[in-house]
Backbone as JSON Lines, residues from 0, in Angstrom:
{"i":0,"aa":"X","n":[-5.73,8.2,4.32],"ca":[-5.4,8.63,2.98],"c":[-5.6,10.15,2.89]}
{"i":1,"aa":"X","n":[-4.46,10.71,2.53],"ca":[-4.74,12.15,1.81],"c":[-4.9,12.79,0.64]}
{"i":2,"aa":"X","n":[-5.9,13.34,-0.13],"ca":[-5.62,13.49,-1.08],"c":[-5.05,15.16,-1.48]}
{"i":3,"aa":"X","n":[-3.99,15.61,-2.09],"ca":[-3.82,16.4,-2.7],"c":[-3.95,16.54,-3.77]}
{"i":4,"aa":"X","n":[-4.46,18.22,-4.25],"ca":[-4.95,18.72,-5.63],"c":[-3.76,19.41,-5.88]}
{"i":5,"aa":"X","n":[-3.55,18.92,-7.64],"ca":[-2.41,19.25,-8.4],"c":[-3.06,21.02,-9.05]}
{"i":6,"aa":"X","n":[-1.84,21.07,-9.59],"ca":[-2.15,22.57,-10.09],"c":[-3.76,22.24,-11.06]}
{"i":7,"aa":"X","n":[-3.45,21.29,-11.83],"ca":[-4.67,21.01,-12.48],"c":[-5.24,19.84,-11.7]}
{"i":8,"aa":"X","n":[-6.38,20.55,-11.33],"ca":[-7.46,19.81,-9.81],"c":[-7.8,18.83,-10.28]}
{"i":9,"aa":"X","n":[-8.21,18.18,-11.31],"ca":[-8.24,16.52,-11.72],"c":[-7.53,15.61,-11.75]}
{"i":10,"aa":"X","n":[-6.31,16.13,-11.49],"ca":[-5.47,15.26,-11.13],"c":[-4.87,15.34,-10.11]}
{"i":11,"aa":"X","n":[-4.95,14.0,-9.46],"ca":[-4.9,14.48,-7.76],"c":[-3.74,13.24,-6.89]}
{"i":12,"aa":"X","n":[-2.81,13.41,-6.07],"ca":[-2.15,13.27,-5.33],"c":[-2.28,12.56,-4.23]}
{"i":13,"aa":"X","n":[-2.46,11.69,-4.13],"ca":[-2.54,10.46,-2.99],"c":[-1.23,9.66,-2.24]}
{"i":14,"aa":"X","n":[-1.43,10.49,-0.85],"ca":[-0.69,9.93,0.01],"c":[-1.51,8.89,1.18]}
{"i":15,"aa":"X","n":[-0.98,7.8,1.15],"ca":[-1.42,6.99,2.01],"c":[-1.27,6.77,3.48]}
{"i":16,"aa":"X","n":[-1.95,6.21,4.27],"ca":[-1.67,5.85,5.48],"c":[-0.83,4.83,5.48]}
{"i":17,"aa":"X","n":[0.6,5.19,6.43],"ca":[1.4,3.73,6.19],"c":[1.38,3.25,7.62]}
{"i":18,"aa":"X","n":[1.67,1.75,7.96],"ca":[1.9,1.58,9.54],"c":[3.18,0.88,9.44]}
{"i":19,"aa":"X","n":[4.48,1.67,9.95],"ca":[5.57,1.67,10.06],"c":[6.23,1.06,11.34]}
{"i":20,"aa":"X","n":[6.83,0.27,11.24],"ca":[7.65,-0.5,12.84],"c":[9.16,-0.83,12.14]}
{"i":21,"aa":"X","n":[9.83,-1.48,13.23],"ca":[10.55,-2.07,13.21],"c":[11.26,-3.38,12.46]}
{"i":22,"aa":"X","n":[9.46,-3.98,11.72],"ca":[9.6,-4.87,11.08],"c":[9.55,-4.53,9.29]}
{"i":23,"aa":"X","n":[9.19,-3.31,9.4],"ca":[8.58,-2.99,8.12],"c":[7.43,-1.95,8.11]}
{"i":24,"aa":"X","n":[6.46,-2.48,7.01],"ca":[5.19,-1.31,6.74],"c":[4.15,-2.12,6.36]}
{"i":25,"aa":"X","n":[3.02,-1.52,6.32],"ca":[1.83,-1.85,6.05],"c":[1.29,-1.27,5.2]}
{"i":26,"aa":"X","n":[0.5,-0.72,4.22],"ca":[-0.76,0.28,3.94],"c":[-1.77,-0.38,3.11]}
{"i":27,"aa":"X","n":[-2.93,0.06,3.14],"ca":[-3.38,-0.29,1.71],"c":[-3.27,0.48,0.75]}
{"i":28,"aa":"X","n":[-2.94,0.04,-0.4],"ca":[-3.11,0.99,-1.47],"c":[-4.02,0.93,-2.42]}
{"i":29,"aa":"X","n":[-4.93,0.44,-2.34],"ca":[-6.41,0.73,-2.68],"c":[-7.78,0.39,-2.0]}
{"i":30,"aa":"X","n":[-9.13,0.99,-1.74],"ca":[-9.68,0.71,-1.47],"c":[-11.09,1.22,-1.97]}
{"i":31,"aa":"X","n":[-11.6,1.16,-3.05],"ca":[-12.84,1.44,-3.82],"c":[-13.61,2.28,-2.9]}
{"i":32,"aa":"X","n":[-14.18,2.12,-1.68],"ca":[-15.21,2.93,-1.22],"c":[-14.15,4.09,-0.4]}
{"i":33,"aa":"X","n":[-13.05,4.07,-0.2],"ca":[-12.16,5.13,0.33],"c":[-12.22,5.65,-0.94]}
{"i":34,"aa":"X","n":[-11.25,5.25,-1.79],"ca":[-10.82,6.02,-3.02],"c":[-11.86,6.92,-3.26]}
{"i":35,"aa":"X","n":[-13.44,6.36,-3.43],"ca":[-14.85,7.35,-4.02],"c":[-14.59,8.32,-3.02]}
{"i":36,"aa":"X","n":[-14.75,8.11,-1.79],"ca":[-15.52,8.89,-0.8],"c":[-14.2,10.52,-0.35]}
{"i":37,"aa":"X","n":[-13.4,9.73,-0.96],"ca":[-12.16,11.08,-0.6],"c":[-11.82,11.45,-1.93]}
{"i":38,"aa":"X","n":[-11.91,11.12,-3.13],"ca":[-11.56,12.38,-4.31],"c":[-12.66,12.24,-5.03]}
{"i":39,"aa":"X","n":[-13.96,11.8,-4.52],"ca":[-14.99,12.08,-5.48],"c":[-14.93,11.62,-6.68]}
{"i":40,"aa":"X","n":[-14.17,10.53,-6.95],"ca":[-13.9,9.64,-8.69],"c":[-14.5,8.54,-8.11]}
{"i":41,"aa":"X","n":[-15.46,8.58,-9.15],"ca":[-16.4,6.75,-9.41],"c":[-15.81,6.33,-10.46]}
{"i":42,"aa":"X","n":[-15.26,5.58,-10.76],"ca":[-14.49,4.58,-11.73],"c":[-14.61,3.67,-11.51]}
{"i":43,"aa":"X","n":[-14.62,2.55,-12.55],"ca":[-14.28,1.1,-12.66],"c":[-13.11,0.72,-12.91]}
{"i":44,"aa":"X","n":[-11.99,0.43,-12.07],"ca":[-10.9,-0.09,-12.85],"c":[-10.64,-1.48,-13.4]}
{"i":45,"aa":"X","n":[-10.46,-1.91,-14.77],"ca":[-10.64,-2.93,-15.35],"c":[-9.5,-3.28,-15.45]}
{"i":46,"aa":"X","n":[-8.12,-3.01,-15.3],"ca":[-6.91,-4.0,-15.69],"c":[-5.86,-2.97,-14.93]}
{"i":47,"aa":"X","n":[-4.73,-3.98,-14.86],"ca":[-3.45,-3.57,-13.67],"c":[-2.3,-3.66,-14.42]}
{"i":48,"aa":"X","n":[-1.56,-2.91,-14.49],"ca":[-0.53,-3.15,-15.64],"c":[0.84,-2.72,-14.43]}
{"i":49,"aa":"X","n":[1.66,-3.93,-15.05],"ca":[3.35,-3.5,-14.7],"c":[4.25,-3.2,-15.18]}
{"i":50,"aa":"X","n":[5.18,-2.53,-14.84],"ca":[6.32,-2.29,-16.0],"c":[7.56,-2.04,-14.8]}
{"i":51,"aa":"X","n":[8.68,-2.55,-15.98],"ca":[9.84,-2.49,-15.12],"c":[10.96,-1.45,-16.1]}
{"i":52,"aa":"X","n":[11.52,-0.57,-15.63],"ca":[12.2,0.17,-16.87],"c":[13.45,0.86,-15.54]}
{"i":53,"aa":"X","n":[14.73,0.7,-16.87],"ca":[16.26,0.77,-16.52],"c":[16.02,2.83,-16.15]}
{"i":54,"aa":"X","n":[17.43,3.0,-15.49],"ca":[17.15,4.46,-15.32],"c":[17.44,4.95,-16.42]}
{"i":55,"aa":"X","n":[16.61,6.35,-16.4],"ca":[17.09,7.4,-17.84],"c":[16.23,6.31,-19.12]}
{"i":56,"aa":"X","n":[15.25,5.34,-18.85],"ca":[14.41,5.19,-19.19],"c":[13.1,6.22,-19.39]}
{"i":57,"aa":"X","n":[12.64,6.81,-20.59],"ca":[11.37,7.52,-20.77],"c":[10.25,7.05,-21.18]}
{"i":58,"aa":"X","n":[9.28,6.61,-20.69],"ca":[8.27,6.16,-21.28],"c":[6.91,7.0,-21.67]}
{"i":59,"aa":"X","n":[6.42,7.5,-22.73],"ca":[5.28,8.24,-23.2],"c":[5.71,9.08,-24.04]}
{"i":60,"aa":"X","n":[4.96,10.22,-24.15],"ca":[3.73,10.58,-23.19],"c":[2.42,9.76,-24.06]}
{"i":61,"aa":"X","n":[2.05,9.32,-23.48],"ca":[0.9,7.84,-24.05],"c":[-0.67,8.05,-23.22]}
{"i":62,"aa":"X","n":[-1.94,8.09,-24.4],"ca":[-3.11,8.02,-24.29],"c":[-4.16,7.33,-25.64]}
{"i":63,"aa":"X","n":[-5.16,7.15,-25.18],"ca":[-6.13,6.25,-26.15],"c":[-6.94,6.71,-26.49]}
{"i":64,"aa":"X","n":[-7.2,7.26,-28.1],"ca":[-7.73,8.59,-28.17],"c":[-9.6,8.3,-28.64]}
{"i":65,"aa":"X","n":[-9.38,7.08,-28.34],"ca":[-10.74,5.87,-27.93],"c":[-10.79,5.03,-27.34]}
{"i":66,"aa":"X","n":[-11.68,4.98,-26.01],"ca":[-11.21,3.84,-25.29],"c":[-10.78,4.61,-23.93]}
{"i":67,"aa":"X","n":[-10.51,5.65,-24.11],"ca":[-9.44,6.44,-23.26],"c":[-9.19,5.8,-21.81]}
{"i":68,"aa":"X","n":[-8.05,5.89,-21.09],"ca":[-7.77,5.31,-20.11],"c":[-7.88,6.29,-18.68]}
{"i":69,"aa":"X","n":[-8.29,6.19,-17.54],"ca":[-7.7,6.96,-16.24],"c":[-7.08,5.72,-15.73]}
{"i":70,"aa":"X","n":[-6.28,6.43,-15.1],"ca":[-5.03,5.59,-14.38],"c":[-4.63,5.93,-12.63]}
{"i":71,"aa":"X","n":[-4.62,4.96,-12.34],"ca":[-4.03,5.4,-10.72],"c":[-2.5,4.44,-10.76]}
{"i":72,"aa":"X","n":[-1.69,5.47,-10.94],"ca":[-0.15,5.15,-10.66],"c":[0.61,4.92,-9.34]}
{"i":73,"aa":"X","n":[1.23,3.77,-9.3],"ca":[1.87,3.99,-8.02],"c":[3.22,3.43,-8.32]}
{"i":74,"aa":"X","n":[4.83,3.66,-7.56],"ca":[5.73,2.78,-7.72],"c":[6.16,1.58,-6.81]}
{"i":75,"aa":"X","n":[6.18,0.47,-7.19],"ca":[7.01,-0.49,-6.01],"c":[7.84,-0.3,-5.96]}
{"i":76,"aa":"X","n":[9.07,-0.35,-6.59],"ca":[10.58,-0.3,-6.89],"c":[11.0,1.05,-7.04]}
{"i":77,"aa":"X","n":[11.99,1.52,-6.62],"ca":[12.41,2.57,-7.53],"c":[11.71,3.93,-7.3]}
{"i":78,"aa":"X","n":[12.0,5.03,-8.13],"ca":[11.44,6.09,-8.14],"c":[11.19,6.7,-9.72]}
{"i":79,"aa":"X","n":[10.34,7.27,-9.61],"ca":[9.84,8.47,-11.32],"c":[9.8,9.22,-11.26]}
{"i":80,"aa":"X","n":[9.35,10.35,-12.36],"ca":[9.37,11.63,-12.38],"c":[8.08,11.35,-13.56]}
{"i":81,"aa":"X","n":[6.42,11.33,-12.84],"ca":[5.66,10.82,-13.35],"c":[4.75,12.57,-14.33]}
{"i":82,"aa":"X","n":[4.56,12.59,-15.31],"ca":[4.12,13.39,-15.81],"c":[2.54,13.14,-16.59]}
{"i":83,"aa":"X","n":[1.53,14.01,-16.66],"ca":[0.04,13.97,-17.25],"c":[-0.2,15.39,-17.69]}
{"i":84,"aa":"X","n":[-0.38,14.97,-19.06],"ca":[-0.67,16.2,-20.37],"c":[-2.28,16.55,-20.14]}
{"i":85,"aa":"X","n":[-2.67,17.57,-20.01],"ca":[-4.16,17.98,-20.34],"c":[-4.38,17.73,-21.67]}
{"i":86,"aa":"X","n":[-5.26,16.57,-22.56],"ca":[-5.48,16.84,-23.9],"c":[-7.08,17.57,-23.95]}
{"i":87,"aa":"X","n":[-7.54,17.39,-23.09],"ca":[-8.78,18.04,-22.94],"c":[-9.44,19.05,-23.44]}
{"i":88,"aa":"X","n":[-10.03,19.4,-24.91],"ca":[-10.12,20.76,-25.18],"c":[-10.66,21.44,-24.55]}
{"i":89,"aa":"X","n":[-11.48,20.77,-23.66],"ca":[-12.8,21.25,-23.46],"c":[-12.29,22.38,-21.91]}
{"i":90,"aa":"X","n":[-11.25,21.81,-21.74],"ca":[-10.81,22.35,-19.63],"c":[-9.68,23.46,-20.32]}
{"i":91,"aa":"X","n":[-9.93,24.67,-19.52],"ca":[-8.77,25.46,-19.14],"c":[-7.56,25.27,-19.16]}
{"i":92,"aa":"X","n":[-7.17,23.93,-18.67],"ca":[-5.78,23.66,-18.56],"c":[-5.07,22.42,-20.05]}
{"i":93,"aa":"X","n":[-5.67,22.89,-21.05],"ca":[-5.22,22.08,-22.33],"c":[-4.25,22.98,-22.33]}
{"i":94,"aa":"X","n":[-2.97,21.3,-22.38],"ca":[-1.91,21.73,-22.98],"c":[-0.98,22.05,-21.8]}
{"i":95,"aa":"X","n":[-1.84,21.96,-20.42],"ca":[-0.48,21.88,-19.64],"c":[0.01,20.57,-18.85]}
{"i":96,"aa":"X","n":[0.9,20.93,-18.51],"ca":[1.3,19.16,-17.77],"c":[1.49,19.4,-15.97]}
{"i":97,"aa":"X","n":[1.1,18.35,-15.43],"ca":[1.99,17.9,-14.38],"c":[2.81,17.28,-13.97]}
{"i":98,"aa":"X","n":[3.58,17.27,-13.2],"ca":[5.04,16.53,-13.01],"c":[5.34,16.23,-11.47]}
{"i":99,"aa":"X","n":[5.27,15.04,-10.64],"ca":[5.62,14.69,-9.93],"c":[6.48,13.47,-9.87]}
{"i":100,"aa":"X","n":[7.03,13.31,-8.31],"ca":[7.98,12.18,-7.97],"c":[7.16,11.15,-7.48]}
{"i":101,"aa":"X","n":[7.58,10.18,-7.48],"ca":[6.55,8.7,-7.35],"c":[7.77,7.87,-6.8]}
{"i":102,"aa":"X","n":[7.71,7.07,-5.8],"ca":[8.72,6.53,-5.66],"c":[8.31,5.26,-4.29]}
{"i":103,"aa":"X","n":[9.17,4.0,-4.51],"ca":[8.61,3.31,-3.61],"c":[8.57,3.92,-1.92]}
{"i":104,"aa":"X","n":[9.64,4.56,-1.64],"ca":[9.97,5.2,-0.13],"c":[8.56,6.3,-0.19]}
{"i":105,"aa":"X","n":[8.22,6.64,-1.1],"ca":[6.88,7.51,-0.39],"c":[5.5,7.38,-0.68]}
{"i":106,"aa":"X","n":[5.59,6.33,-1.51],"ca":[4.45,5.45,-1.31],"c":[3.26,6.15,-2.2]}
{"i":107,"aa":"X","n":[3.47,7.33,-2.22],"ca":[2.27,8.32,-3.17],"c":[1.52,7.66,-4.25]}
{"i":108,"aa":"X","n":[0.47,8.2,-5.28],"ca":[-0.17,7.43,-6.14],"c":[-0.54,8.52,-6.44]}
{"i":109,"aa":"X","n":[-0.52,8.55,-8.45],"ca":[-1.11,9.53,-8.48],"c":[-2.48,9.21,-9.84]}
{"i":110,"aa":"X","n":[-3.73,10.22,-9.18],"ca":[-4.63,9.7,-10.36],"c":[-4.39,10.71,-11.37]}
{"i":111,"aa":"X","n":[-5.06,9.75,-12.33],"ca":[-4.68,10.86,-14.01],"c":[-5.7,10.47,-14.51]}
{"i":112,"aa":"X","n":[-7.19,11.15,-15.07],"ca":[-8.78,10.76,-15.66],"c":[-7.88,10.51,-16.78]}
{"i":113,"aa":"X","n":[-9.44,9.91,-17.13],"ca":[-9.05,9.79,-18.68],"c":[-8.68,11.53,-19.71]}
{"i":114,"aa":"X","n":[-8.19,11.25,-20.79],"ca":[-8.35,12.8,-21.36],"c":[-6.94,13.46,-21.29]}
{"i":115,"aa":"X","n":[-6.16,12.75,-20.34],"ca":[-4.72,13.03,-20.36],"c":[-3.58,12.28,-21.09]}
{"i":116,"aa":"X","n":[-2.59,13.3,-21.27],"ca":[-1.64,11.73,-21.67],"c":[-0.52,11.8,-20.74]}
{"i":117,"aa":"X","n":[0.22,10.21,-20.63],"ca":[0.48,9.77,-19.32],"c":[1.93,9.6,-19.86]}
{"i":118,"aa":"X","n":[3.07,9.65,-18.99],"ca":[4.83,9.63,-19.12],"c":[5.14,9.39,-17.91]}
{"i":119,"aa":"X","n":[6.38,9.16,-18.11],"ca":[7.28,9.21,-16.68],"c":[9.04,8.7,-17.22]}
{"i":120,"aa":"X","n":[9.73,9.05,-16.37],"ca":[11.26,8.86,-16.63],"c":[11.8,8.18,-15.03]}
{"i":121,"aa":"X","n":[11.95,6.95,-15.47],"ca":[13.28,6.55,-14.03],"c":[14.54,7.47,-13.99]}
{"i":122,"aa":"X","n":[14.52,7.71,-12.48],"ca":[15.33,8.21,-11.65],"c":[16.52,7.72,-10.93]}
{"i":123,"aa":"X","n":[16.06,6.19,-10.97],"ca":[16.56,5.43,-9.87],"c":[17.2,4.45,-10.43]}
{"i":124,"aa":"X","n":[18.11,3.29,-10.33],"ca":[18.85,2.0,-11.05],"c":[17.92,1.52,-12.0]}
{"i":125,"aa":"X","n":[17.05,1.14,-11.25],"ca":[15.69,0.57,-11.92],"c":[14.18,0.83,-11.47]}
{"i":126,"aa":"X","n":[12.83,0.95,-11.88],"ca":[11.78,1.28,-11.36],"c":[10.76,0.57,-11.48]}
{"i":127,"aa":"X","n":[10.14,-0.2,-10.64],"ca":[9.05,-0.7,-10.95],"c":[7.17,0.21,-10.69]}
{"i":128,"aa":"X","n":[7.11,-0.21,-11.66],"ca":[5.63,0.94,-11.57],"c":[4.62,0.07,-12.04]}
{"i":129,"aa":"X","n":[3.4,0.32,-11.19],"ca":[1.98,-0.59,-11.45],"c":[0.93,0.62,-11.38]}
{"i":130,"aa":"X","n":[0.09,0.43,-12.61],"ca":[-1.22,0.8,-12.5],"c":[-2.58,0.68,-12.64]}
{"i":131,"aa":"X","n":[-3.52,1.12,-12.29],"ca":[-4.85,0.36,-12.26],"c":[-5.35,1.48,-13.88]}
{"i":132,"aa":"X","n":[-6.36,0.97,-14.46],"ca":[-6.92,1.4,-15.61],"c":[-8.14,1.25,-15.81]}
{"i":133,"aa":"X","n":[-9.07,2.22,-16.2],"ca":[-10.16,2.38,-16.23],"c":[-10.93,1.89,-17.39]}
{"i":134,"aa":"X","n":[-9.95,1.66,-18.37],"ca":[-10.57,1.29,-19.72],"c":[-9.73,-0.01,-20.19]}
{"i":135,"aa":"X","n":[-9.5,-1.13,-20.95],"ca":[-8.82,-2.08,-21.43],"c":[-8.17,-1.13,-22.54]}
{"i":136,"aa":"X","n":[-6.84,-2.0,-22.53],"ca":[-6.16,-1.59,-23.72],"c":[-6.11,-1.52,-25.06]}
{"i":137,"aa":"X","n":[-6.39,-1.11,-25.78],"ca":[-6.91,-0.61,-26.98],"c":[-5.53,-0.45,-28.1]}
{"i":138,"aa":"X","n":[-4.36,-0.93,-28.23],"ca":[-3.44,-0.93,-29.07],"c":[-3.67,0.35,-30.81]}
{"i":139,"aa":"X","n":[-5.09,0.02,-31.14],"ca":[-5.65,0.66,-32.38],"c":[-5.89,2.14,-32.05]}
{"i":140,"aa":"X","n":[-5.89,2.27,-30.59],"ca":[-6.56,3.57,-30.77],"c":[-5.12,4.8,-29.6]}
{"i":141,"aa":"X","n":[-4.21,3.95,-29.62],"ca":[-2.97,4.22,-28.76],"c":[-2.34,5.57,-29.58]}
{"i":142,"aa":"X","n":[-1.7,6.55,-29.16],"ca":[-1.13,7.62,-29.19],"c":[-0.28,7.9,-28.63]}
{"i":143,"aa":"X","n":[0.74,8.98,-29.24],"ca":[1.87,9.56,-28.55],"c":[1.91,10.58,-28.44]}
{"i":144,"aa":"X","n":[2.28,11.59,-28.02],"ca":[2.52,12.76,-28.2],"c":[4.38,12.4,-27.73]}
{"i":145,"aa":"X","n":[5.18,13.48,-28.5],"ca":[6.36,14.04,-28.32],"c":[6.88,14.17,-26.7]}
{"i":146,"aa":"X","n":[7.85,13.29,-26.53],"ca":[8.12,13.57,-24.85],"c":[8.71,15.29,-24.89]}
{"i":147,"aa":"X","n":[9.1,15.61,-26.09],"ca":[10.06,16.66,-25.73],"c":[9.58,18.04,-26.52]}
{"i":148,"aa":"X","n":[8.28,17.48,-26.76],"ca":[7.61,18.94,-27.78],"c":[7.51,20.4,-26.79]}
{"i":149,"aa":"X","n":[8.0,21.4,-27.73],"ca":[8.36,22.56,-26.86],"c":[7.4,23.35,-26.42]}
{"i":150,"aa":"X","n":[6.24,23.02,-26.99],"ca":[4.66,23.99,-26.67],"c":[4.55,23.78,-25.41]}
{"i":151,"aa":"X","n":[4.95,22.37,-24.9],"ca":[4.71,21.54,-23.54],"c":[5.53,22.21,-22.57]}
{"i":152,"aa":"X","n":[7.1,22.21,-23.15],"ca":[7.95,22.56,-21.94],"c":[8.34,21.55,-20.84]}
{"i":153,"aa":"X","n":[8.2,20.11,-21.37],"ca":[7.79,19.42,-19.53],"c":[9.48,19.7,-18.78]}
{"i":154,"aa":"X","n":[9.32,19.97,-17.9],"ca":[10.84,20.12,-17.15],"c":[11.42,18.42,-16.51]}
{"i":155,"aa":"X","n":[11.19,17.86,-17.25],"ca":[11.87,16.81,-17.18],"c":[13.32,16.84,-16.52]}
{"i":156,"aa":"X","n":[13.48,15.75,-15.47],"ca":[14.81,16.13,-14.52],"c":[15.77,14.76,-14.97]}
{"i":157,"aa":"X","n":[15.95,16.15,-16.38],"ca":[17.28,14.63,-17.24],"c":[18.49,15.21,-16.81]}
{"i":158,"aa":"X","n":[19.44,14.14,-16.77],"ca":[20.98,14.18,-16.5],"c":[21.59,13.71,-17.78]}
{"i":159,"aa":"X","n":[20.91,12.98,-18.42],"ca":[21.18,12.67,-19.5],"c":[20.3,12.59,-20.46]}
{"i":160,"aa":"X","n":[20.88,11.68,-22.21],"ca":[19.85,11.7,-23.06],"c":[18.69,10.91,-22.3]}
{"i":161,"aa":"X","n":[17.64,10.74,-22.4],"ca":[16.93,9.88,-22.19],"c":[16.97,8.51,-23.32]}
{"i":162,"aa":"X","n":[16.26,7.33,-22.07],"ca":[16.55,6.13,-23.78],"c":[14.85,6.05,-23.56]}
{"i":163,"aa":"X","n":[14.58,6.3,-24.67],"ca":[13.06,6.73,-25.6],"c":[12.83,5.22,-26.54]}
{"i":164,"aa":"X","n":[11.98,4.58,-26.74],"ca":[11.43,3.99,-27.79],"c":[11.36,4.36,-28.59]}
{"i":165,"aa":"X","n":[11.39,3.62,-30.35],"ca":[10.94,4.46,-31.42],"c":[9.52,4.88,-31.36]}
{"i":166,"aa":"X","n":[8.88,4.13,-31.55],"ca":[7.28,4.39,-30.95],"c":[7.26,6.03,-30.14]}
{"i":167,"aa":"X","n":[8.31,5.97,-29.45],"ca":[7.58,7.32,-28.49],"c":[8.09,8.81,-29.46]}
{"i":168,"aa":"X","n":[9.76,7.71,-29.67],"ca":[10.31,9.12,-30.64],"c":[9.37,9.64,-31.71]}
{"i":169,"aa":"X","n":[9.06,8.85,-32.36],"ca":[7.85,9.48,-33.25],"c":[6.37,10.31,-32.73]}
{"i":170,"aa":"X","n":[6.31,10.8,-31.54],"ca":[5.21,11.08,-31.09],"c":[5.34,12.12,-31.86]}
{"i":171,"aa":"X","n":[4.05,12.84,-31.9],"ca":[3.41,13.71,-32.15],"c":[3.48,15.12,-31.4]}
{"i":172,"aa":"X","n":[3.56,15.71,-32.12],"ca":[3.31,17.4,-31.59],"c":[2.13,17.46,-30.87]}
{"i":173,"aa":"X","n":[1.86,18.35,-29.64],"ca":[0.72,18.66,-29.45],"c":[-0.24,19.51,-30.37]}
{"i":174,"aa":"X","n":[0.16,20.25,-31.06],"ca":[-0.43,20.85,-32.17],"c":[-0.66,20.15,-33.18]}
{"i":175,"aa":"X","n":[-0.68,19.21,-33.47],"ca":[-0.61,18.3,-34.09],"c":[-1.29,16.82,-34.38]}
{"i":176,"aa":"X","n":[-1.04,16.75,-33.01],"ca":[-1.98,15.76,-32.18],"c":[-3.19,15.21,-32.04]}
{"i":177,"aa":"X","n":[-3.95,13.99,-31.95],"ca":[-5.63,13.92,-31.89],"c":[-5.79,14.16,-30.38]}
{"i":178,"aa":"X","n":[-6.7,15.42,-30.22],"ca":[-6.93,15.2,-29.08],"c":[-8.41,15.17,-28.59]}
{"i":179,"aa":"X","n":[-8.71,15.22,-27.29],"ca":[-10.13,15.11,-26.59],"c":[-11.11,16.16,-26.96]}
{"i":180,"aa":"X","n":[-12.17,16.09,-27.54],"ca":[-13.17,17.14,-27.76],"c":[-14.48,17.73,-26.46]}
């Protein structure tokens, strides 16, 4: 396992060991005392969530502004264009985002602490994406922020409109926003 540090160092970039033949592949993609011992995150992850979403699908940008969630993302299916908001007042980097590709052919994973908020847009026909969560889901204490608020800038790699939920369309400004103290 490798881990790479994103522009904002808490959120970090996991490439795995794969074992590749003729027949196929192997890896693990998780392993609690690896995961600690190479990015230094002790977490509990309490629940695994799936989702399956059409391309030019947008989902977020989504966090729990109690309860809060970290997440380790990965894709089976498909590919994303996975994005994590700093809501953090407290860190240097409030208010900026990261943006990577996630995709089943490269197997990557990416962690996101709690304190962020979490998006992504299919790329691909269709995408399947699973993640592990540090906190249970909390519906009452769920948030949006604006996929497309301009303070953010996210460079989102649309070809088209995106198809957005109402739920998301209504997000919130980051200025606006409840965020992490």
């Amino acid at each position: 396992m490798k881990i790479i540090q994103t522009e904002i160092p808490d959120v970090l970039l996991i490439e795995p060991r794969v074992f590749e033949d003729e027949r196929g592949f192997f890896y693990e993609s998780f392993n609690e005392r690896v995961f600690q011992e190479k990015t230094n995150v002790v977490e509990q992850f309490v629940q695994d969530n799936h989702s399956r979403s059409a391309k030019n699908v947008l989902r977020g940008l989504h966090y729990q502004i109690k309860q809060p969630q970290g997440k380790l993302v990965r894709v089976v299916v498909g590919e994303i264009f996975d994005v994590a908001v700093d809501l953090r007042t407290n860190s240097k980097y409030f208010g900026q985002w990261i943006g990577v590709h996630l995709s089943a052919n490269n197997k990557e994973q990416l962690w996101i602490p709690a304190g962020f908020a979490h998006g992504f847009l299919v790329l691909s026909e269709y995408a399947e994406v699973v993640y592990k969560t540090t906190d249970y889901y909390a519906p009452e204490h769920e948030r949006s922020l604006l996929w497309s608020d301009p303070d953010l800038a996210i460079a989102w790699p649309l070809e088209v409109e995106p198809i957005v939920s109402a739920k998301d369309r209504a997000g919130k400004l980051v200025k606006e926003a409840e965020v992490f103290a």
